[in-house]
C-alpha positions as CSV (number, residue, x, y, z in Angstrom):
1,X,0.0,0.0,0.0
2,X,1.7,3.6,-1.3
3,X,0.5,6.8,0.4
4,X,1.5,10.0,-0.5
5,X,4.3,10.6,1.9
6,X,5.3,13.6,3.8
7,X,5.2,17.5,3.0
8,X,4.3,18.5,-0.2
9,X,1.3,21.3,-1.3
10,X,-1.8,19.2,-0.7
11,X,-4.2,22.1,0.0
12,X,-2.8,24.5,-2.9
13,X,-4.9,26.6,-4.3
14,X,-3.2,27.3,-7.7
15,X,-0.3,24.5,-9.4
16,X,3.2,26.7,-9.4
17,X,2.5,26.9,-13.1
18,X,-0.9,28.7,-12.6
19,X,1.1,31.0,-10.1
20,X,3.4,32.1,-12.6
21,X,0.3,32.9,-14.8
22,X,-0.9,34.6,-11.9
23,X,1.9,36.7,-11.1
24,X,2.8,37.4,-14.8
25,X,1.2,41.6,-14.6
26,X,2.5,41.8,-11.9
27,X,6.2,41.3,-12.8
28,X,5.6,43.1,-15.8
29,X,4.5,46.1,-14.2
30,X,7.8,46.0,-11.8
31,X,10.2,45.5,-14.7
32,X,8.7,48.5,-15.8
33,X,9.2,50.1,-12.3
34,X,6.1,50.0,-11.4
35,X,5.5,49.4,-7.1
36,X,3.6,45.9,-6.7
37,X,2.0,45.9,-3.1
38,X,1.5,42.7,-1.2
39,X,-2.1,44.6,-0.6
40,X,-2.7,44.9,-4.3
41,X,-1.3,41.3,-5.1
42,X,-3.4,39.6,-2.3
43,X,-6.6,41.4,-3.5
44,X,-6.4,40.1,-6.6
45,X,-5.8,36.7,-5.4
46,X,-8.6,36.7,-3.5
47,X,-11.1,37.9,-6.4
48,X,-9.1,34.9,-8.3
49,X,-9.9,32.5,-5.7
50,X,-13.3,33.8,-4.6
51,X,-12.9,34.1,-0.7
52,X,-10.2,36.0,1.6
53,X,-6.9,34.6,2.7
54,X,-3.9,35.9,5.0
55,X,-1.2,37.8,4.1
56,X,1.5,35.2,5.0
57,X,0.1,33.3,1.8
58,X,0.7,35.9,-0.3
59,X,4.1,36.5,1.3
60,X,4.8,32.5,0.9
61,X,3.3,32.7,-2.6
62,X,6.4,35.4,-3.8
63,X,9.3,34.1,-2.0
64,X,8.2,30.6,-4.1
65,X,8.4,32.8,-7.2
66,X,12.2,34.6,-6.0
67,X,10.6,38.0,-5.2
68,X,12.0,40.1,-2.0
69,X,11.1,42.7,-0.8
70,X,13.4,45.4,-1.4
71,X,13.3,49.3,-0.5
72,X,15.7,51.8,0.8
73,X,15.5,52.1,4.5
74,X,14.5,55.7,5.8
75,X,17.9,56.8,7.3
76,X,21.7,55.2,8.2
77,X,21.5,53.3,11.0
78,X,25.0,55.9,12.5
79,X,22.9,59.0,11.4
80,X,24.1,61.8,13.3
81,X,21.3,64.8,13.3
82,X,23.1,67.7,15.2
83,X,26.3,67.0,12.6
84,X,23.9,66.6,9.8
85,X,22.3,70.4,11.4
86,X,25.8,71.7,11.3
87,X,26.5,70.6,8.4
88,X,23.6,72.3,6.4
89,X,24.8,75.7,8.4
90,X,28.5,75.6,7.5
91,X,28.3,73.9,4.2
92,X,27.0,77.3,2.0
93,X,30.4,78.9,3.8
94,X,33.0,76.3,3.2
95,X,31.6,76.7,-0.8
96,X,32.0,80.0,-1.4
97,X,35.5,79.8,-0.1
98,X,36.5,76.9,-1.7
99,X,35.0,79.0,-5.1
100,X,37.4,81.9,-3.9
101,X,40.3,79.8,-3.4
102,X,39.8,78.2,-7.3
103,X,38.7,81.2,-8.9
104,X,40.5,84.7,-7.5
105,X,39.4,86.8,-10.4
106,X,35.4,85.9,-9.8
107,X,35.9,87.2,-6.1
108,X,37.5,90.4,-6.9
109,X,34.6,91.0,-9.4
110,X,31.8,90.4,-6.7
C-alpha cells in the first residue's frame, strides 16, 4: 500500500505553473518600475480564488516565485542629526570659499 508521503502542497490553491500565470502583470509592471504591493497582489488573489486569505500566503506565494522585498531604509543606521544640522549651516560657507580659493578673479569681481 503507497501513500502519498510527507510535506508536499496538498491544499494549494493554484499548481506553481498557474502562479506564474498569476503573477505574470504583476512582474511586468515591476520590470517596468512600477511598485507591486503585497495589498494589491493579495486582493487580486482573493477575487481569483473567490474568498479572503492571509497575508502570509501571499508573502509565501512570492518568495516561491524569488521575489524580496526590497526598499531603501529611511535613514543610516550611524545617522548623526546635530552633525547633519551643522552641516547644512556651514556647508554654503566652506563653498564660497572653496569658489574663492579656485577662482581669484570671480571674487574680486563680486
Amino acid at each position: 500500500m503507497e501513500t502519498p508521503g510527507k510535506g508536499g502542497r496538498r491544499r494549494e490553491y493554484m499548481s506553481v505553473q498557474e502562479e506564474k500565470v498569476f503573477l505574470a502583470p504583476f512582474f511586468e509592471e515591476a520590470q517596468k518600475g512600477e511598485i507591486a504591493t503585497v495589498a494589491q497582489i493579495q486582493q487580486a488573489f482573493e477575487a481569483h480564488i473567490g474568498h479572503e486569505v492571509s497575508e502570509s500566503l501571499i508573502f509565501r506565494l512570492l518568495a516561491r516565485h524569488g521575489w524580496r522585498k526590497l526598499m531603501p531604509r529611511p535613514r543610516h543606521p550611524q545617522t548623526d542629526p546635530q552633525a547633519q544640522e551643522h552641516l547644512k549651516k556651514t556647508l554654503q560657507r566652506r563653498f564660497k570659499r572653496q569658489l574663492q580659493r579656485a577662482n581669484p578673479t570671480m571674487s574680486a569681481l563680486s
